[in-house]
N, C-alpha and C positions, 0 to 999 in steps of 0.2 A: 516467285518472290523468295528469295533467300531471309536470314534468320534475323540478321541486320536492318533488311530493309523494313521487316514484319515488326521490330522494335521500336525504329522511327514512327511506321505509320499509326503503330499503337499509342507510342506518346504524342503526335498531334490530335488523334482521336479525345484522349485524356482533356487536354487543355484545351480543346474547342468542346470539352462539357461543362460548363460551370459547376455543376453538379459533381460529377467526377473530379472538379477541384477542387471543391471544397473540402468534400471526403480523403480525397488519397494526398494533397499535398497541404492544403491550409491547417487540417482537423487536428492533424497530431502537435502542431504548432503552438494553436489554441487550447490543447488540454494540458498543455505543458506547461503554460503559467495559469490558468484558471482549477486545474483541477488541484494544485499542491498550495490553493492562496489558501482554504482554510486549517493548513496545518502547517502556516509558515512558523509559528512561533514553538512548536516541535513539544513543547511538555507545558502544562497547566501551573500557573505561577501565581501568585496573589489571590486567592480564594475569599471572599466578601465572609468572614465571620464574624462571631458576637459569643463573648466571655462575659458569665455569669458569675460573679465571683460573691461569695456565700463565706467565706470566711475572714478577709480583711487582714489578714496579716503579710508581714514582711516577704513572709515565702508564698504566700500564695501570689504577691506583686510581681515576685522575681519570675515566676511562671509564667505570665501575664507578659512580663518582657521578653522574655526568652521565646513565647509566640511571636510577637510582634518583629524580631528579628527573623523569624523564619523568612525564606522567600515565597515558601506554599502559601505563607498566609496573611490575608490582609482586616487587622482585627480594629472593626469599625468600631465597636461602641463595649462599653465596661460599665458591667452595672449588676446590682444585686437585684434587680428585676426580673423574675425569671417568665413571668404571664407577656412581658414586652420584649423578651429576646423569640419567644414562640411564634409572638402575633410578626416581626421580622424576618423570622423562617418561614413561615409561613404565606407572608406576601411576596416572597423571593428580594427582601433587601437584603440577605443574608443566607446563605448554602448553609450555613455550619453554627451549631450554638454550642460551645464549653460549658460545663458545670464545675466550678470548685464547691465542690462540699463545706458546709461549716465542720469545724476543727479539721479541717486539712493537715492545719501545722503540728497542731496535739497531736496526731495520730500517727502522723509523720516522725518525731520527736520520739516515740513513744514504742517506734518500731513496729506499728501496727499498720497491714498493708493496705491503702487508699486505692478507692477507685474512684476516675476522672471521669466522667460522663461525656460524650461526645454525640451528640445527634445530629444528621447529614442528611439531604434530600436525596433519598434513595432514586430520584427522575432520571440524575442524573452523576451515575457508574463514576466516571473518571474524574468529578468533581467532588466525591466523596468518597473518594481513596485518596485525595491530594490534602484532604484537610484532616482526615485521620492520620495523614503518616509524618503532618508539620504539628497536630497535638501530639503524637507520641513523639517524633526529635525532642520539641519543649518539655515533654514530660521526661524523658530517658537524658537528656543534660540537665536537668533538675535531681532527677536520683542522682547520679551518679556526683555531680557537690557535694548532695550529701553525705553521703557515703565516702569521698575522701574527707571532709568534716569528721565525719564519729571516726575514721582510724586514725586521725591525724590529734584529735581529742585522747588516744589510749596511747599515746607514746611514737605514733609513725612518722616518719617524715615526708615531705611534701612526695618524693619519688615513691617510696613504699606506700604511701595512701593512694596515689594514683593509679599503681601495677594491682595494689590489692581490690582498686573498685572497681577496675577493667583488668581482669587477668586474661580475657583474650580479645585482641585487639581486631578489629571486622572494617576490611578494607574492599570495598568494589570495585572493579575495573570493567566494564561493559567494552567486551572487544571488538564488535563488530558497528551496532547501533552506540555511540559511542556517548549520543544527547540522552539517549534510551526515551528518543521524540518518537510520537505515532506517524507522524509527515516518514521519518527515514523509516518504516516500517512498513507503511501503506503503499507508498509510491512507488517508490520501486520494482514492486509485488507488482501494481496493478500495469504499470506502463506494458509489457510484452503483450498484455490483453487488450490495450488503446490500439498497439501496432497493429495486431491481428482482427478487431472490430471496424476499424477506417477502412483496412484496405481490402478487408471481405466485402465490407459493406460498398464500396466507391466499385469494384469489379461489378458485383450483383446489379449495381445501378446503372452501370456503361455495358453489360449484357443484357439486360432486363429491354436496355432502349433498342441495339440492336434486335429484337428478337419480335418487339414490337415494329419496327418499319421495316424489318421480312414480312412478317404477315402482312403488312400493307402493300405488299410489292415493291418496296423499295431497295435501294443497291445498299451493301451494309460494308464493312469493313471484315467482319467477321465472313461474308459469304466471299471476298476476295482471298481472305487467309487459307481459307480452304480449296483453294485451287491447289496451293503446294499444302499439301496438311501437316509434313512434317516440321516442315521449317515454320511455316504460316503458326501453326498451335504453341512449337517452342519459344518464337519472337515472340508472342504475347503473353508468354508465361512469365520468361526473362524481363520483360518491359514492365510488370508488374512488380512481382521479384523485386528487381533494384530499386523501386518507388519503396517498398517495404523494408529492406536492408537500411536503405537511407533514414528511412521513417525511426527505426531501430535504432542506430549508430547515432542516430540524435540523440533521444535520449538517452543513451549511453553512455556518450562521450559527450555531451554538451548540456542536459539538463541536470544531469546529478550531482555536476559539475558545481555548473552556475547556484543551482538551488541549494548546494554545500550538504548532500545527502554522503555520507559514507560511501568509499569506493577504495578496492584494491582490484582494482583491474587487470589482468593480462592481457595484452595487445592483441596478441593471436588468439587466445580464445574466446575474447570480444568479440573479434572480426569475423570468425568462425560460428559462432552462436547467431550473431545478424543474420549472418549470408544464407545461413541454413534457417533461419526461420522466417525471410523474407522466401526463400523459394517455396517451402511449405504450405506459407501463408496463402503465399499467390495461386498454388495448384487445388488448396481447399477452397479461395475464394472463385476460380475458374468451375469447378463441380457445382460448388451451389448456385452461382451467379445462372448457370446456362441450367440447370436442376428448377429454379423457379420462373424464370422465364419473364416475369414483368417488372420490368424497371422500379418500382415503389415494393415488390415483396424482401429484397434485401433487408430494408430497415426494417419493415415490419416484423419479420422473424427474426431476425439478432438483435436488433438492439434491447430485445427484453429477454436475453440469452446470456446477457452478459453477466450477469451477475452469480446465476447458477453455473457458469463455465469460471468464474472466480473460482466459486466456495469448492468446486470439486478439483481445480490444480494442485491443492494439498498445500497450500501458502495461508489464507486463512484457518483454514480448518483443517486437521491431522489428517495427513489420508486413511491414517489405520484406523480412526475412528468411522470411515464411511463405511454404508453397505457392500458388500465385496463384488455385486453387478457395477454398482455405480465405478468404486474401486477401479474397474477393470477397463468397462466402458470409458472412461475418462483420457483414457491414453485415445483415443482417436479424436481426439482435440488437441491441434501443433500447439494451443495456449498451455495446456499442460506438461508438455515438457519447455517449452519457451519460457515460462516464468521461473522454473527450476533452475535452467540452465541462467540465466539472468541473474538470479540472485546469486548461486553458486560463484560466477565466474566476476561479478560487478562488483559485489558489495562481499563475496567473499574469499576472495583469489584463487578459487581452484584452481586447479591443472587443470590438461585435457586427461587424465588419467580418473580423477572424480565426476567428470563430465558426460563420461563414455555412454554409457545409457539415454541420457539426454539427448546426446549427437543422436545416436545410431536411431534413436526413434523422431528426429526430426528429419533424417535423411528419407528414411521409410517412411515417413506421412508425403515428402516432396514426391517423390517414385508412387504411393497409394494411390494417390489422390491427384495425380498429375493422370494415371493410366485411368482413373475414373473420369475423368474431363476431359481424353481422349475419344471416351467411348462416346457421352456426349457430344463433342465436337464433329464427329465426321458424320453423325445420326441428324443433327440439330440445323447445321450451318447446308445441308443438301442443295447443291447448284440448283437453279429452277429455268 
């Protein structure tokens, strides 16, 4: 059986598994719109608060509007009750309670420096930092009126009060993540780990099943591949492989796309990154598939693998911050340089010049770990 034919017979093998369908061609499909639905709307917008207002005056209303135009924040109820803005936080009809102090304005006025009170359900991180940073906008566009007011009161004009109350003007541009959404942050990251989870996984389960109807005496597709070992073991490397490339090059090219995720792409070292981490993918998921032997141990040991094979790619978490075993260890996972190269080259237009390490250690995991599945293959698949 040449290397051609070993590729067909692996993909009819594939698709008369439903099993093997699910996993290697449906799965990455399905995580593709279900896993990016809760972080379609990319940044936290309208936050449920409640404004305390203790002084009553003109400027502390203006405050009071000037939240209410924030987009962080959405200010349900105003009132000088501050025992019924708690019992509100408290029941979760409201993330966030303001406090205007009584003499806000006198103090203000007075050039005497006020403090806002702001208290936020610590439960929940990213919902109180979105309403802390829409009371400080209301509050830091409220100074600064002021503050053009009193120069504009000693003789300045409208330009010199403005230059004098912002003498340096603070401009953002977020270049990459551009929403500076957790969706364009998260997904991207995780997808090369969806690639390499499905198609480890859907191998482990299409070798796990032949290895079980070997032992039963049955005729297997893997025990025919092994008549020609070379070609036989390469056709089913490659017939993986390209299920996994494909798998890649989706999202790549079509979900970061469509789900409107930041991307400067290079063609070739797109194409380049797939191809070499679909081969990689497919010779790690070859060793372990034929390494565990029963059809159901795939899922059972990856899928709760996944996540500690996240945190050590060095996408979540610094790598410089890991222990320097883990540190080390970590490169014999194609996920970890797969997600590197991804982001670099996706969402950041490397060259192949920035990329180089990446390559060269997913080339060397394709070659590792193809010679380990080797070694299995001609031990494992033994004519009988």
């Amino acid at each position: 059986m040449n290397i051609g034919r070993a590729v067909l017979a692996t993909w009819r093998a594939v698709l008369a598994d439903p099993g093997a369908v699910l996993l290697l061609l449906i799965a990455c499909v399905g995580y593709s719109f279900f896993y990016p639905l809760p972080y379609e709307r990319e940044t936290l917008e309208r936050v449920p608060v409640a404004v305390v207002d203790l002084d009553h005056t003109a400027l502390s209303r203006q405050l009071i509007r000037f939240a209410q135009a924030s987009p962080q924040l959405d200010v349900r109820s105003i009132s000088s009750d501050l025992p019924a803005a708690q019992a509100a936080l408290a029941s979760g009809a409201v993330f966030g309670v303001a406090v205007i102090p009584s003499g806000f304005r006198a103090d203000l006025m007075r050039g005497k420096h006020v403090v806002l009170q702001v208290v936020g359900n610590g439960a929940y991180p990213l919902v109180s930092k979105t309403l802390l940073s829409g009371f400080a906008g209301a509050a830091g566009t409220l100074s600064a009126g002021i503050d053009v007011r009193r120069f504009e009161s000693r003789g300045a004009t409208a330009r010199q009060a403005l230059e004098s109350a912002m003498p340096v003007n603070y401009l953002a541009r977020p270049l990459f993540n551009v929403n500076e959404g957790y969706g364009s942050y998260v997904v991207p990251g995780v997808a090369p780990l969806i690639v390499q989870q499905t198609l480890v996984i859907g191998i482990s389960l299409l070798l796990g099943l032949w290895a079980e109807q070997q032992a039963a005496g049955q005729r297997t597709l893997a025990g025919q591949l092994r008549a020609a070992p070379v070609s036989g073991l390469l056709g089913l490397w490659l017939a993986f492989a390209l299920i996994g490339s494909l798998n890649a090059l989706y999202f790549f090219g079509f979900v970061y796309h469509v789900q409107g995720y930041p991307q400067a792409p290079r063609l070739a070292e797109m194409l380049s990154v797939a191809v070499l981490f679909g081969l990689a993918c497919s010779a790690f998921g070859l060793f372990l598939g034929q390494l565990f032997g029963v059809r159901e141990r795939g899922m059972q040991m990856l899928l709760f693998s996944s996540i500690p094979m996240l945190f050590v790619s060095g996408f979540p978490w610094p790598a410089e911050s890991l222990p320097e075993p883990i540190a080390t260890l970590r490169w014999l996972l194609p996920s970890t340089a797969g997600i590197q190269a991804s982001l670099a080259v996706n969402q950041l237009g490397a060259p192949f010049s920035a990329i180089r390490t990446e390559l060269l250690a997913l080339l060397a995991h394709s070659l590792g770990w193809l010679a380990a599945a080797a070694c299995l293959f001609l031990r494992r698949w033994q004519p009988r």
